[in-house]
VEXLUM-946026 format. One record per residue (C-alpha): residue in one letter; residue number from 0; x, y negated, z negated. Coordinates in nm, 4 decimals, always signed. Layout:
 code pos        X        Y        Z
    A NUM        X        Y        Z
...
This chain:
 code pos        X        Y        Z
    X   0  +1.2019  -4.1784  +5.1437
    X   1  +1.4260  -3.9738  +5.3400
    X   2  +1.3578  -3.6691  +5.0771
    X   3  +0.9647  -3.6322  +5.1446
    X   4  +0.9984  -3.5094  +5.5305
    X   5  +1.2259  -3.1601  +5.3740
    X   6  +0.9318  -3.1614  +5.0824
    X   7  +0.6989  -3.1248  +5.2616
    X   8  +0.8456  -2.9053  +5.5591
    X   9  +0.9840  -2.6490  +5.2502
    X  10  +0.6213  -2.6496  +5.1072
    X  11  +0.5048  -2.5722  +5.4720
    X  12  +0.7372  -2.3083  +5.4850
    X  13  +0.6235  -2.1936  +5.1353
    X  14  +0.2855  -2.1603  +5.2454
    X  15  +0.3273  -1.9756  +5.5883
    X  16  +0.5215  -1.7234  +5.4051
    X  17  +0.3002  -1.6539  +5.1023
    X  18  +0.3044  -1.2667  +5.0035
    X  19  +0.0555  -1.0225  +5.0482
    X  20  -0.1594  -0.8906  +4.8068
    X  21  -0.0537  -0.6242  +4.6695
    X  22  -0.1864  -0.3025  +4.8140
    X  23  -0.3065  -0.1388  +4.4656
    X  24  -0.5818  -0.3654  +4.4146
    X  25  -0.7442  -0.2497  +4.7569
    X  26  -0.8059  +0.0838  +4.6538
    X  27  -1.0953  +0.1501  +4.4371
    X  28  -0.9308  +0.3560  +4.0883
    X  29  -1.1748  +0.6606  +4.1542
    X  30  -1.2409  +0.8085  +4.4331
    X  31  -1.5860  +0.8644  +4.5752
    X  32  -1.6515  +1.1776  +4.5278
    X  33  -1.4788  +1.2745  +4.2607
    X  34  -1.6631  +1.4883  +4.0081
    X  35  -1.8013  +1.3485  +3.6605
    X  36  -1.5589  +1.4801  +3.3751
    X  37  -1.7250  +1.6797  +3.0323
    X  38  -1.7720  +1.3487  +2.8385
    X  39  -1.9543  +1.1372  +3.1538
    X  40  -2.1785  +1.4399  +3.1803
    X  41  -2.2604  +1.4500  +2.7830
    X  42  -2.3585  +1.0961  +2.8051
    X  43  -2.5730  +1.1544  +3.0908
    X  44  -2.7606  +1.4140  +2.9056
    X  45  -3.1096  +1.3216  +2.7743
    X  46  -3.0592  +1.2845  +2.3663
    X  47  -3.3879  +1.4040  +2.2040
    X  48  -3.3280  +1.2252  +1.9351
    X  49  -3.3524  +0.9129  +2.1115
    X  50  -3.6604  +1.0099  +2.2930
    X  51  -3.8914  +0.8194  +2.0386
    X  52  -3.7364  +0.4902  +2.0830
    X  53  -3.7574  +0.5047  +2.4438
    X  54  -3.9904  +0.2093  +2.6077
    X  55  -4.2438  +0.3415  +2.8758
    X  56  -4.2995  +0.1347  +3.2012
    X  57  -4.6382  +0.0568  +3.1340
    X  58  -4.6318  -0.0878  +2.7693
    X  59  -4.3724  -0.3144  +2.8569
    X  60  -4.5567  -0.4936  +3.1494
    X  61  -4.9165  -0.4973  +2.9273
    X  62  -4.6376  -0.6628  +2.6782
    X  63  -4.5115  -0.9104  +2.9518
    X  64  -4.8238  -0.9888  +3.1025
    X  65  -4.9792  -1.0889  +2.7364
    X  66  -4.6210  -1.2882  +2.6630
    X  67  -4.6703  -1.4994  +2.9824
    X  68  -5.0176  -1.5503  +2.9063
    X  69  -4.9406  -1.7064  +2.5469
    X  70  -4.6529  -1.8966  +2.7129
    X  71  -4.9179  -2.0518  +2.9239
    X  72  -5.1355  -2.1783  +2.6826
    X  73  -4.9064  -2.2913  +2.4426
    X  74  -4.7487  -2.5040  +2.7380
    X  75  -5.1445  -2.6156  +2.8646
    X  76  -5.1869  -2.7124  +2.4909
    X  77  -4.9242  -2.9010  +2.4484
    X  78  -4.9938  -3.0813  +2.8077
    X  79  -5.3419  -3.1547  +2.6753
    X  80  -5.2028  -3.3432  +2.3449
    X  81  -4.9946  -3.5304  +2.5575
    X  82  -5.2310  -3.6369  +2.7704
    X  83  -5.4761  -3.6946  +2.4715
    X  84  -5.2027  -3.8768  +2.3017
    X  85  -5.1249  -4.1055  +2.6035
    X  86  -5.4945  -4.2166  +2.6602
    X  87  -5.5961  -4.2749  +2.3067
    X  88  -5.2648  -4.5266  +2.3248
    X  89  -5.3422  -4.7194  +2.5991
């Protein structure tokens, strides 16, 4: 018993005097305004060849909009069953 008093005032200690981070971490690894190099550039570049495959705004809301409408009447046709199913029990 006469052990857990210097325990726990060394773990005290221990904590009062944790380290500080280390500085490295605080700095970002690029700087702000630091130019892009060749190859950053090059993949910024429009490819033509990918030009075909690219997805235009509007298509892919008409394709949304008619993906949340069949999600919505799956999910009202399977309510219906249920509720079909539970009166048809009773």
């Amino acid at each position: 018993m006469a052990q857990q008093p210097g325990l726990l005032s060394s773990l005290r200690s221990r904590l009062r005097t944790a380290p500080p981070p280390p500085h490295h971490r605080l700095q970002p690894s690029r700087g702000y305004h630091v130019e892009l190099g060749a190859r950053e550039k090059a993949l910024l570049e429009e490819d033509v060849a990918l030009k075909r495959f690219k997805s235009y705004k509007n298509s892919v809301k008409q394709v949304s909009k008619i993906g949340n409408v069949l999600t919505l009447a799956v999910v009202l046709a399977c309510s219906y069953e249920i509720a079909v199913l539970a009166v048809s029990t009773k």
